[in-house]
TORLOKOL-737357 format. One record per atom (N, C-alpha, C): residue in three letters; residue number from 1; atom name; chain; x negated, y negated, z negated. Coordinates in steps of 0.02 Angstrom, whole numbers, plus 32768, in hexadecimal, padded with zeros to 4 digits. Last residue first. Layout:
N
   res     n   atom   chain     c1     c2     c3
   ALA   NUM     CA       A      X      Y      Z
...
***
This chain:
87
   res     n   atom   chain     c1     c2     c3
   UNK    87      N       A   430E   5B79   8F4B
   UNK    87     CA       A   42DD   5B74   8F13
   UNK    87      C       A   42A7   5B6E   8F17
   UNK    86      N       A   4352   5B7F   8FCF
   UNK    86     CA       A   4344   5B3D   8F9A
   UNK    86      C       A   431B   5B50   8F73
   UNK    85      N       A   42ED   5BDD   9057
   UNK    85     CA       A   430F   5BE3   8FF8
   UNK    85      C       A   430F   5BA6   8FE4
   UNK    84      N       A   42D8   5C30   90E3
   UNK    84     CA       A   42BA   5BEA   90C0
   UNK    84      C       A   42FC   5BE9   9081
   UNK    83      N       A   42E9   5CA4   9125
   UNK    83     CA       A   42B4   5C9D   90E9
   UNK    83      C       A   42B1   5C63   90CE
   UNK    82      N       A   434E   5C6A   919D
   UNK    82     CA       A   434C   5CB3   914B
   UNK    82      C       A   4324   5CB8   9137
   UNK    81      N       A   42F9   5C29   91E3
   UNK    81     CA       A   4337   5C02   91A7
   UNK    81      C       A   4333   5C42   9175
   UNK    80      N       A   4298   5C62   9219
   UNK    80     CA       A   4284   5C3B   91E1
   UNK    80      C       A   42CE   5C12   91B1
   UNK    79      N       A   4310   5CA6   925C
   UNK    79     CA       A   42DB   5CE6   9235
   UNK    79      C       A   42C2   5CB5   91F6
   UNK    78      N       A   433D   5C50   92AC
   UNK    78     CA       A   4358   5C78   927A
   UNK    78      C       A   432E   5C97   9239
   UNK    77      N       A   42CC   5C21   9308
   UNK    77     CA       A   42E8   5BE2   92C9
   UNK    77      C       A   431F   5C2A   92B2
   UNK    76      N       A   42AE   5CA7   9348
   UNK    76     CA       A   4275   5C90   9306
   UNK    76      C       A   429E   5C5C   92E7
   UNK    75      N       A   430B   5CD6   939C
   UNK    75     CA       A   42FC   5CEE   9364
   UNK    75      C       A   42D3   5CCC   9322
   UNK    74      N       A   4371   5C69   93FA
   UNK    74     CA       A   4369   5C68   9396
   UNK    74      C       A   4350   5C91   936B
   UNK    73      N       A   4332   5CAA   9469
   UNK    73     CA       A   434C   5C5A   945D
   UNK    73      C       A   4355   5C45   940F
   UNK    72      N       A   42F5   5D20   9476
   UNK    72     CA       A   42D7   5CE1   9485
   UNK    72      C       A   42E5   5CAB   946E
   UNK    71      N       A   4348   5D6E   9431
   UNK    71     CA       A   4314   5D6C   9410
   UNK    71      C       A   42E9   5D3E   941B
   UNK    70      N       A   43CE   5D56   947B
   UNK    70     CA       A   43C9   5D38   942C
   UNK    70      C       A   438F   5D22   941C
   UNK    69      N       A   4389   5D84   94EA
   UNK    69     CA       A   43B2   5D3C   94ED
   UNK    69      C       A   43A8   5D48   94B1
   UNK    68      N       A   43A6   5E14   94C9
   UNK    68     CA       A   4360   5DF3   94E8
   UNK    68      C       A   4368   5D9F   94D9
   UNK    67      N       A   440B   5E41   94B3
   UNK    67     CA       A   43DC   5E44   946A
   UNK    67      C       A   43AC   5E09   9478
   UNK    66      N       A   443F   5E34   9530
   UNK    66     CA       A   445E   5DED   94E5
   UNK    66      C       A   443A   5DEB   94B2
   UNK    65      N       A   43F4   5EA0   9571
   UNK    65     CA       A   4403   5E46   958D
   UNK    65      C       A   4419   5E15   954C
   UNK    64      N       A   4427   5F03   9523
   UNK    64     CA       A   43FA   5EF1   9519
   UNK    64      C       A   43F0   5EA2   9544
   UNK    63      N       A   44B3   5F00   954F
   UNK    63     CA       A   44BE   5EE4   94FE
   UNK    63      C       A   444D   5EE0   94FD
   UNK    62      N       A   44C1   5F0E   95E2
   UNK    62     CA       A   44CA   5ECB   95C4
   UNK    62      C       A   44B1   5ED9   9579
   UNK    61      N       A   4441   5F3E   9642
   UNK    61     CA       A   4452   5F60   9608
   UNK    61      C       A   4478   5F0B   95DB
   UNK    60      N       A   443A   5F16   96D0
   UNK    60     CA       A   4416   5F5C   96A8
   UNK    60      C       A   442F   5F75   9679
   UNK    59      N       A   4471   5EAB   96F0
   UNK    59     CA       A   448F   5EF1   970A
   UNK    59      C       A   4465   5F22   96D6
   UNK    58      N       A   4417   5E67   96A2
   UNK    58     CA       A   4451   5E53   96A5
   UNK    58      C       A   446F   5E95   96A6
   UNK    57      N       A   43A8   5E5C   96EF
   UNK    57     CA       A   43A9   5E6C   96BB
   UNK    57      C       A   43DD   5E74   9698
   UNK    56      N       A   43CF   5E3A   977B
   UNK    56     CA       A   43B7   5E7B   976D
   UNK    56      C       A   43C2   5E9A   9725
   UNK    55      N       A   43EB   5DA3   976D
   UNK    55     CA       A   442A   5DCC   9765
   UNK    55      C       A   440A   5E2B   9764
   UNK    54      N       A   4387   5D6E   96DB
   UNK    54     CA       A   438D   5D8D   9718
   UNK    54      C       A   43D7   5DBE   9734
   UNK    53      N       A   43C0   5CF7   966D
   UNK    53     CA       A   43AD   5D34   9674
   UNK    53      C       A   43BA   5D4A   96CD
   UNK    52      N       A   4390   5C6F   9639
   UNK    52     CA       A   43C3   5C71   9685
   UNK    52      C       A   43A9   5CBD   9674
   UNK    51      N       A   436D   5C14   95A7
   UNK    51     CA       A   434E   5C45   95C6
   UNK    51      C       A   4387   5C49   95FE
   UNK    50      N       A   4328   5B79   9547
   UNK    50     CA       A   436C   5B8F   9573
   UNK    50      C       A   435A   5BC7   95AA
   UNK    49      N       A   42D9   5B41   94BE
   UNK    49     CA       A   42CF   5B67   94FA
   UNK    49      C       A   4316   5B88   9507
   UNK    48      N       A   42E1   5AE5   944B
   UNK    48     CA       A   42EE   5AD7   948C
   UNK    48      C       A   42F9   5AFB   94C7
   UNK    47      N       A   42B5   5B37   93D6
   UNK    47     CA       A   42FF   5B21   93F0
   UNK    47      C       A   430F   5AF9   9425
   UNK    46      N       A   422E   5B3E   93CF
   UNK    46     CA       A   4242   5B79   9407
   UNK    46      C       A   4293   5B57   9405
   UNK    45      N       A   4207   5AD9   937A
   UNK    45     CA       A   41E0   5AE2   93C6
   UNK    45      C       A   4215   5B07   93EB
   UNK    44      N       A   4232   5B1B   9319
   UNK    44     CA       A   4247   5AD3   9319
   UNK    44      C       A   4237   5ACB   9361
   UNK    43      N       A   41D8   5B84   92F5
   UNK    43     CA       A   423E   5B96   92F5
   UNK    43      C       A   425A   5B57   9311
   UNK    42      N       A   4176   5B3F   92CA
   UNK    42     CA       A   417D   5B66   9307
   UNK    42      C       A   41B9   5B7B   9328
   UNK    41      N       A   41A4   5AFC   9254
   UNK    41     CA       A   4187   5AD8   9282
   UNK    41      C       A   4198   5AFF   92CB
   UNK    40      N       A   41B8   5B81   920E
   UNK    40     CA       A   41D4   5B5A   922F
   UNK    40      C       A   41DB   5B31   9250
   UNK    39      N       A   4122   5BB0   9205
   UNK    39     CA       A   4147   5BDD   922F
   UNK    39      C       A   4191   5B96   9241
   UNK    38      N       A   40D8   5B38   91D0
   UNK    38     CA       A   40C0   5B4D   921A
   UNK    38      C       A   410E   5B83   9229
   UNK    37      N       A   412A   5B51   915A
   UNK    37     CA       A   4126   5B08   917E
   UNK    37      C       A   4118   5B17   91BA
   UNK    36      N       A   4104   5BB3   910F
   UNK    36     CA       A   4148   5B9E   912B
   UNK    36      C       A   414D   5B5A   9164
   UNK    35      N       A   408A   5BA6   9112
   UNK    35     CA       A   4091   5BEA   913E
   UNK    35      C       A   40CB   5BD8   9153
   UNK    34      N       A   408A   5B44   90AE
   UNK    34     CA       A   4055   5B34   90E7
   UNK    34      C       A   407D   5B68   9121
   UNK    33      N       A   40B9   5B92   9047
   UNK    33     CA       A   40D1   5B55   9062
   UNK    33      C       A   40C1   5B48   90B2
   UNK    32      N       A   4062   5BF2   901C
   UNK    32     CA       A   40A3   5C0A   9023
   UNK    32      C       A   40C5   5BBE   9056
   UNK    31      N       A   3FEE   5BA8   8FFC
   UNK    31     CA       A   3FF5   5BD2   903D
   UNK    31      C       A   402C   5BD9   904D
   UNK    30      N       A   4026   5B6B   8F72
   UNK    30     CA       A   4017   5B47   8FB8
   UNK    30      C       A   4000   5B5E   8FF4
   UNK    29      N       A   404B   5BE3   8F22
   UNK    29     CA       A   4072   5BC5   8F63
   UNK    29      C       A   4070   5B8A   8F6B
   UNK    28      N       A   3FF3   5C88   8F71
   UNK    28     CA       A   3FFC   5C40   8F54
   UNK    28      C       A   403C   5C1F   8F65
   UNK    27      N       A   4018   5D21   8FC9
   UNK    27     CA       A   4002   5CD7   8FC2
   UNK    27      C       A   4011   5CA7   8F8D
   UNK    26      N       A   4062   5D8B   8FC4
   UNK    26     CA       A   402A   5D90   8FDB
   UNK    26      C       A   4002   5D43   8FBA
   UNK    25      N       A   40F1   5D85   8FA0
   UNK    25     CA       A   40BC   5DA3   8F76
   UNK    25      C       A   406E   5DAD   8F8A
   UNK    24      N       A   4108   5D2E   8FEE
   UNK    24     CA       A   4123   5D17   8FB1
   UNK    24      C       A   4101   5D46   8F83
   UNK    23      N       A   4117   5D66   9061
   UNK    23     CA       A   40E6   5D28   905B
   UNK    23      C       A   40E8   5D15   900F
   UNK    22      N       A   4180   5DD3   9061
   UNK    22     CA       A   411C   5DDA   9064
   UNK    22      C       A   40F6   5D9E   905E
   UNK    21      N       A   41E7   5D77   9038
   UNK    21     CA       A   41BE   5DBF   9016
   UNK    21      C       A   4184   5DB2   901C
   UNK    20      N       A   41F5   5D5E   90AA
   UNK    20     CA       A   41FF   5D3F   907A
   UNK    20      C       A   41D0   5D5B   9049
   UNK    19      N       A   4203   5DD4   9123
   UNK    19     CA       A   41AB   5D9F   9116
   UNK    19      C       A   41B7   5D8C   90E3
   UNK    18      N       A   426A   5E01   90E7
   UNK    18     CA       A   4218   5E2B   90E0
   UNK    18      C       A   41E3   5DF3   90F0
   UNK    17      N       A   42AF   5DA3   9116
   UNK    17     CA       A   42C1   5DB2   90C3
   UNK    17      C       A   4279   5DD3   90C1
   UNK    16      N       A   42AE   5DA7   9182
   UNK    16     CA       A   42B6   5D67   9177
   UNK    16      C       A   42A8   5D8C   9128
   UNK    15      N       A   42E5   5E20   91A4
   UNK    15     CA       A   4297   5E25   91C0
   UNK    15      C       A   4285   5DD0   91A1
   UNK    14      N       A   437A   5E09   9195
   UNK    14     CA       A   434B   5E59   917E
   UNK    14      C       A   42FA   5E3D   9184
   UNK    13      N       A   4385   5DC9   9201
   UNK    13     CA       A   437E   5DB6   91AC
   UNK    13      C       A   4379   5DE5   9194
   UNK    12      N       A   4380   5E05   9278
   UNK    12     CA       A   433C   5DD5   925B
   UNK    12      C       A   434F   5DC6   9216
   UNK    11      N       A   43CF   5E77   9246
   UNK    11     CA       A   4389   5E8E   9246
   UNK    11      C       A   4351   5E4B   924D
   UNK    10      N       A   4450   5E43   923E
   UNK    10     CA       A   4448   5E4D   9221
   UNK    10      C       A   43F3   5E59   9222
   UNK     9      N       A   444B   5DFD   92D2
   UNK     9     CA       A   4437   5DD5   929E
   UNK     9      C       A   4435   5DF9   9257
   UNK     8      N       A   442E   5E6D   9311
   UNK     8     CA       A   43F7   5E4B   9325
   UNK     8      C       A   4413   5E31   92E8
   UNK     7      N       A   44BF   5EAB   92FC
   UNK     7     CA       A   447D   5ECF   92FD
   UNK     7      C       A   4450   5EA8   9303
   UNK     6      N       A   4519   5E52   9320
   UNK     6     CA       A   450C   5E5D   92E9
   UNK     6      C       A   44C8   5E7F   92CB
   UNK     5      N       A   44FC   5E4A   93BE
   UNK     5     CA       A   44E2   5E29   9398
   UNK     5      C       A   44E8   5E22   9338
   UNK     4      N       A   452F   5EE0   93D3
   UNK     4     CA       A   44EE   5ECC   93EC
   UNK     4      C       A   44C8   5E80   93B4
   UNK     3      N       A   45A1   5ED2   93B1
   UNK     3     CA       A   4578   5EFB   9388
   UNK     3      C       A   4538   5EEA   938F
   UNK     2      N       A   45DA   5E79   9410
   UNK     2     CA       A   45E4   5E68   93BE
   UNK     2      C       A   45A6   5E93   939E
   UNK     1      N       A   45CD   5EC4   9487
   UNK     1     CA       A   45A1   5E8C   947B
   UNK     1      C       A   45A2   5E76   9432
***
């Protein structure tokens, strides 16, 4: 299970650094702003949600069951913390 979740958080901040990027060279930055605001806003919505996995899902395959759980419960407020920069 360690690997399992090293693997997810290395790859949403892996994937936190490429949007960084891509918004940063695609856009302005009062777009650049606007885009941060709606995605965390959204990261702000989803920290409530509490998932019960199926005991099926469970038996199937635990380290995919924990990828699953992360990706629901803190993928996006992670993903928008690893792109958001004091500067």
């Amino acid at each position: 299970m360690w690997t399992t979740c090293l693997v997810f958080f290395s790859l949403v901040l892996l994937l936190g650094y490429l949007y960084a990027h891509w918004v940063s060279s695609r856009f302005n930055a009062t777009k650049q702003a606007v885009i941060h605001i709606l995605l965390l806003t959204a990261a702000l919505l989803t920290l409530g949600i509490h998932i019960r996995p199926s005991p099926a899902a469970v038996s199937y395959h635990p380290a995919l069951t924990v990828f699953r759980v992360l990706v629901t419960v803190i993928g996006l407020p992670y993903l928008a913390l690893s792109a958001t920069t004091p500067c």
